[in-house]
C-alpha positions in Angstrom: 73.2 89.1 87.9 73.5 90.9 84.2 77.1 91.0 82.9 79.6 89.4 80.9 79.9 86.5 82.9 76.2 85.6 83.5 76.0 82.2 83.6 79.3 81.3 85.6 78.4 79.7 88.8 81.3 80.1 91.3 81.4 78.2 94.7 83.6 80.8 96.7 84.7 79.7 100.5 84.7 82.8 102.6 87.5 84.5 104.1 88.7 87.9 104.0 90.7 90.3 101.9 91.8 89.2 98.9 89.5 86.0 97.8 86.5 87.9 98.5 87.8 90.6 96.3 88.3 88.3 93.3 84.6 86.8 94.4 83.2 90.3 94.6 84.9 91.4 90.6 83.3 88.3 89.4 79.6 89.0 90.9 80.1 93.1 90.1 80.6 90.9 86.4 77.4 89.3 86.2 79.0 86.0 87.9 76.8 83.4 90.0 78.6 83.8 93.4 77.7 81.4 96.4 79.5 81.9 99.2 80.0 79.0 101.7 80.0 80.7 105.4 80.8 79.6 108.4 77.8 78.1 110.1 78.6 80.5 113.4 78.3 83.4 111.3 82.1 84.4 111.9 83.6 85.3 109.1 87.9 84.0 109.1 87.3 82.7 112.0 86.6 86.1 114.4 84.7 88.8 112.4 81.1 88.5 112.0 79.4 89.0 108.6 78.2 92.7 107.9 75.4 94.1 105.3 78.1 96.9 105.2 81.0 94.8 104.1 81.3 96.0 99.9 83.7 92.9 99.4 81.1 90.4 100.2 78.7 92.5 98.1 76.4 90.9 95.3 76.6 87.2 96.3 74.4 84.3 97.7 75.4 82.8 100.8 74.9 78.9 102.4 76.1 78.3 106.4 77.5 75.0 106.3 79.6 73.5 109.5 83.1 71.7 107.3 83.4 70.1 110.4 80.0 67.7 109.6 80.5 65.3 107.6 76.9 65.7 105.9 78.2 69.5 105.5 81.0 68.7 103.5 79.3 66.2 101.3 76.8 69.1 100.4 79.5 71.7 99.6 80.9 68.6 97.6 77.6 68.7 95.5 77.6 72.5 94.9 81.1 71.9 93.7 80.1 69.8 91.1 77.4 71.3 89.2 80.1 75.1 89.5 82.0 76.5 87.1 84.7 77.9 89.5 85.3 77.6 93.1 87.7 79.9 95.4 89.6 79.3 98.3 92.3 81.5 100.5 92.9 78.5 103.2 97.0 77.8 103.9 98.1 74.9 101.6 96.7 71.5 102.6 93.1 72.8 104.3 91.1 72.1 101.6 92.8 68.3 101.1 92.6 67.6 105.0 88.6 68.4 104.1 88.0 66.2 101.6 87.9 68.8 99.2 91.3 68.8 97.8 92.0 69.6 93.6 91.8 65.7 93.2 88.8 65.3 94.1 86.6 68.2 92.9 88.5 68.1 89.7 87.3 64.2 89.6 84.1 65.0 90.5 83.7 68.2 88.0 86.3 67.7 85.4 85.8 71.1 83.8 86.2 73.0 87.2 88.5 76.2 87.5 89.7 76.0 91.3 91.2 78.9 92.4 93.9 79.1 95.2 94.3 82.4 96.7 97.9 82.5 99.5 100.0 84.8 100.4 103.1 82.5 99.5 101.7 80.6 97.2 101.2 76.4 97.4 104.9 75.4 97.2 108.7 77.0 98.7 110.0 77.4 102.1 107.8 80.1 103.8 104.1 78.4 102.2 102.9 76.9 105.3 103.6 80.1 107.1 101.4 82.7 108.0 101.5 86.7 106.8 99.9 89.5 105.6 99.9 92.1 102.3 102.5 93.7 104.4 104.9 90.6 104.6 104.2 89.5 101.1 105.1 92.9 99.0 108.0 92.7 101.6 109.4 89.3 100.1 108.5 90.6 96.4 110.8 93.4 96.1 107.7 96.6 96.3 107.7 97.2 100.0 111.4 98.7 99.8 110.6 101.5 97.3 107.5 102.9 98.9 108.2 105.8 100.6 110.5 109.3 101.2 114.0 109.5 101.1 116.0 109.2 104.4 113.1 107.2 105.8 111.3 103.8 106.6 109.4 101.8 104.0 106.1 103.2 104.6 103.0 100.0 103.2 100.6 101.4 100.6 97.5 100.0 103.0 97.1 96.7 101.7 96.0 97.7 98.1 99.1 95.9 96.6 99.0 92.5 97.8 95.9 91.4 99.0 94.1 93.2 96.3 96.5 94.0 93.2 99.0 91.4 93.2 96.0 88.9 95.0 92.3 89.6 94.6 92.2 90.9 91.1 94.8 88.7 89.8 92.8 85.3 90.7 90.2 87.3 88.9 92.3 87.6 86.0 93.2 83.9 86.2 89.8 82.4 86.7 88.4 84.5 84.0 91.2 83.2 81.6 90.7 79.8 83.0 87.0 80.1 82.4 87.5 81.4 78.8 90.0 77.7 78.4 87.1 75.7 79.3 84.5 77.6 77.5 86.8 76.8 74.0 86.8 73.2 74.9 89.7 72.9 77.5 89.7 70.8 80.7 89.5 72.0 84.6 92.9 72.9 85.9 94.0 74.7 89.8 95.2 78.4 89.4 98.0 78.8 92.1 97.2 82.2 92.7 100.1 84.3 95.4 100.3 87.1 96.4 104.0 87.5 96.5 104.1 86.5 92.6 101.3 88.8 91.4 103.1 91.8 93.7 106.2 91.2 91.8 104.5 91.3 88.3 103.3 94.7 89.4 106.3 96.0 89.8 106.9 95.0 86.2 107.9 98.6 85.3 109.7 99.9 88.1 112.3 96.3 87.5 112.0 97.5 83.9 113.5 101.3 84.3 115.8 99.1 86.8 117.4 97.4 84.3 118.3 100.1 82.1 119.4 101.6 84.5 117.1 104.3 85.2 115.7 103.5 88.8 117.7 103.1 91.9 117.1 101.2 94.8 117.4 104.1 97.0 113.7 104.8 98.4 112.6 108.2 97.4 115.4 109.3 95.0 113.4 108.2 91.4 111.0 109.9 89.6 107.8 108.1 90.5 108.7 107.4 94.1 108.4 111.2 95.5 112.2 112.3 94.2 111.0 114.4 91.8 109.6 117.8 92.0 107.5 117.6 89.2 105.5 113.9 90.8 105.0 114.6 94.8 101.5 116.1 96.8 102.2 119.2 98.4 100.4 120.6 101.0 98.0 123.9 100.3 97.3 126.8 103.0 94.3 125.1 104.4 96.2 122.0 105.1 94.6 120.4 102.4 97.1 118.5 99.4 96.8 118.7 95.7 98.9 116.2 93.3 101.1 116.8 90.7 101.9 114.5 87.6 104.3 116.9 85.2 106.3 114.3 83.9 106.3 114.9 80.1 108.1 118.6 79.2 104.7 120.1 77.6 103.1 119.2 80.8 105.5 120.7 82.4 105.6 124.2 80.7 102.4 124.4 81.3 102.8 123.6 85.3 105.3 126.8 85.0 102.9 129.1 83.1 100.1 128.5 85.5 102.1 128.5 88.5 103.6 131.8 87.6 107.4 129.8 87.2 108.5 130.9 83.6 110.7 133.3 84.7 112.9 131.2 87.0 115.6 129.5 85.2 115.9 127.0 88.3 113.3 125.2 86.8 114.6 124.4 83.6 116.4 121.4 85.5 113.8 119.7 85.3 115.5 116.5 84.9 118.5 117.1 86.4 118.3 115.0 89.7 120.4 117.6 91.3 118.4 120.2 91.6 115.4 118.2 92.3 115.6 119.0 95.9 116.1 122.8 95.5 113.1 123.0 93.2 110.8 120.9 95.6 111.7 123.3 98.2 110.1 126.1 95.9 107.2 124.0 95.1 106.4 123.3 98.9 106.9 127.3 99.2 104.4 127.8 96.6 101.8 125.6 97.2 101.3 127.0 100.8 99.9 130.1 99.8 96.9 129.3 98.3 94.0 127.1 99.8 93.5 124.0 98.2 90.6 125.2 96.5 92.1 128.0 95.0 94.5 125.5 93.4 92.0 123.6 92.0 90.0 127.1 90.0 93.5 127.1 88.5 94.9 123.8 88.1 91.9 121.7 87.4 91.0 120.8 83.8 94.4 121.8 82.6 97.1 119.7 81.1 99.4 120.2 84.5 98.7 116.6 85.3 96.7 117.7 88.4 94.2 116.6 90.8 93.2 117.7 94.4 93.8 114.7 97.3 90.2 113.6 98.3 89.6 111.7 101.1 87.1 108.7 100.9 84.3 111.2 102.6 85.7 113.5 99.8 85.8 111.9 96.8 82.0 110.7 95.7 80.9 114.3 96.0 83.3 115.4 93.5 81.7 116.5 90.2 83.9 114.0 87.9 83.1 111.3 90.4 79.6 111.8 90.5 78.8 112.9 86.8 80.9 108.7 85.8 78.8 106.8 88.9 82.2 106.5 90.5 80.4 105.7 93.5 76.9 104.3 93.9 74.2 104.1 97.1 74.1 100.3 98.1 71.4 99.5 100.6 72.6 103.2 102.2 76.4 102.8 102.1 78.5 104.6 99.7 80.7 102.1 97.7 83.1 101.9 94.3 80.6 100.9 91.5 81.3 98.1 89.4 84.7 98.3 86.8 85.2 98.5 84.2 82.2 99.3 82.2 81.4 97.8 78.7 80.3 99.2 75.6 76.9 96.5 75.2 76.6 94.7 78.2 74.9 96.0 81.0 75.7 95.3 84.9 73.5 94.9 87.7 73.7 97.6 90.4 76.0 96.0 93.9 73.5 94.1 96.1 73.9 94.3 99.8 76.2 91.3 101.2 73.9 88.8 102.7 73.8 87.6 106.1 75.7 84.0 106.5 72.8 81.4 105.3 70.6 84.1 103.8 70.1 81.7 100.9 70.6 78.6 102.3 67.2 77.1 101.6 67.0 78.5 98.1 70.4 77.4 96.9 69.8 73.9 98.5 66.1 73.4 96.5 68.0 74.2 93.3 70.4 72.0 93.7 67.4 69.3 93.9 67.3 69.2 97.2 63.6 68.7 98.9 62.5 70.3 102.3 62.2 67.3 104.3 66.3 66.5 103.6 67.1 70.6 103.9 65.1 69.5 107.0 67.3 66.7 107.6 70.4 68.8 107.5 69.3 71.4 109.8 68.6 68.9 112.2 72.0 67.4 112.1 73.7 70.8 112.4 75.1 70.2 109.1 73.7 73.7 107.9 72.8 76.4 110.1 
């Protein structure tokens, strides 16, 4: 793969969510990725592997059993001769394997391993399980998504798994990489979720402590309190978004939308009369179509943009003039980000079936056919 980070060979252990997200940024960057599947083909231990699947896009994959003890010697070998490994097991998997920090770190002293949890590797709730939704719970984000009056309402799972989890072990194994590249040793990134979510919310704690965010859900001006930041639905049922913060942004919301003339909205930022004015807005919004909204709104400093479905949002001209999204092996999927200046990307590969590559990776590695042979025989590959 072409990119910044050709060259990197990363080892990454499949599982789903957020480590095959890092894995996937780091291939999408030029990165050598192996992925070590299941030798059943299951994927976490109940989903089968699928071309379809854009996280597990752009890498290599080897079926090994980690229950042979041949199997785990081999993954030991690819291990040595990688840059980076990653791994989303619950603390203590990887030691009860054999393949534990101490020993891959003795075996490949310039290693970046990479620990992706939910909890992290130490503190009373690390040997449990969860999910995104439990660990932006813990971090202090769940609470201030959603309306006012009403239940937190989880953002999918693009916070945890994915912001405060995938692309922060990203961020860590590139740094770590970069460390080792300038002469530094190997070292573990203890990579959770519930510690990346709360440096998201880095902001929000920030307008907290001056005193400018409250903890009630829905009240605050990013959080859908505000008239002037909220969707609104159109006549067609269809919902445009509305980003007015700054006052010139907002005058020209009020010229377009035909609001000069009512002195109501000069409150803008009087929290008070934020629910009077969103009642107008929700009024106004419904009597044009969504489209008609966008022949006026669209390409005007309002801070506006139409709400696009994923079946919407490739076919949209600003979308498809950047390559937002790009055809991989049929599917429609995010292209690669960010983009660079000099260095060119590959286009996404499908994601291989489990032990697509087995053979090849194996005869690199120095491996002849009679002991791939060998391995096959002894179920220690699939």
């Amino acid at each position: 793969m072409a990119g910044p980070l050709h060259g990197i060979r990363i080892v990454e252990f499949a599982g789903i969510g957020p480590g095959p997200f890092c894995g996937m940024m780091l291939a999408d960057h030029g990165a050598d990725v192996i992925r070590i599947d299941r030798a059943d083909g299951k994927r976490g231990g109940t989903t089968p592997q699928s071309s379809k699947d854009v996280l597990a896009r752009s890498r290599k994959s080897v079926a090994v059993n980690l229950k042979s003890a041949e199997g785990l010697e081999l993954v030991r070998k690819l291990c040595a001769s990688a840059d980076g490994i990653i791994e989303g097991f619950r603390p203590g998997v990887m030691e009860r394997l054999g393949l534990g920090p101490d020993v891959l770190l003795a075996d490949n002293p310039k290693l970046v391993y990479g620990r992706m949890t939910g909890w992290g590797q130490t503190g009373p709730y690390a040997h449990a399980a969860g999910h995104d939704i439990n660990y932006i719970a813990l971090a202090g984000a769940l609470h201030h998504y959603g309306r006012e009056g009403e239940k937190p309402t989880p953002p999918i799972n693009m916070v945890g798994d994915f912001g405060g989890g995938g692309m922060m072990l990203a961020f860590g194994m590139s740094s770590a990489l970069l460390n080792v590249a300038r002469g530094g040793e190997g070292q573990v990134i203890d990579c959770a979720m519930t510690d990346g979510t709360a440096v998201l919310m880095s902001m929000i704690q920030g307008m907290r402590n001056m005193g400018v965010w409250s903890d009630e859900r829905g009240t605050n001006m990013l959080d859908t309190g505000a008239h002037y930041y909220d969707t609104y639905e159109c006549a067609d049922g269809g919902f445009v978004s509305i980003g007015a913060i700054e006052p010139q942004f907002y005058a020209e919301l009020r010229r377009i939308a035909g609001l000069e003339d009512d002195s109501e909205f000069d409150r803008q930022m009087d929290r008070n009369a934020w629910p009077t004015l969103k009642a107008k807005l929700t009024d106004l919004f419904k009597t044009k179509t969504r489209g008609e909204w966008c022949a006026l709104m669209e390409h005007t400093d309002i801070c506006f943009a139409p709400v696009l479905s994923l079946g919407e949002a490739p076919d949209h001209p600003h979308n498809r003039l950047r390559g937002t999204f790009v055809n991989v092996g049929g599917d429609t999927q995010p292209a690669p980000a960010p983009r660079y200046s000099v260095t060119l990307t590959d286009p996404p590969r499908p994601a291989a079936t489990p032990g697509n590559d087995t053979d090849a990776i194996l005869r690199g590695a120095g491996m002849t056919e009679i002991e791939i042979s060998e391995l096959r025989a002894s179920g220690a590959i699939a």
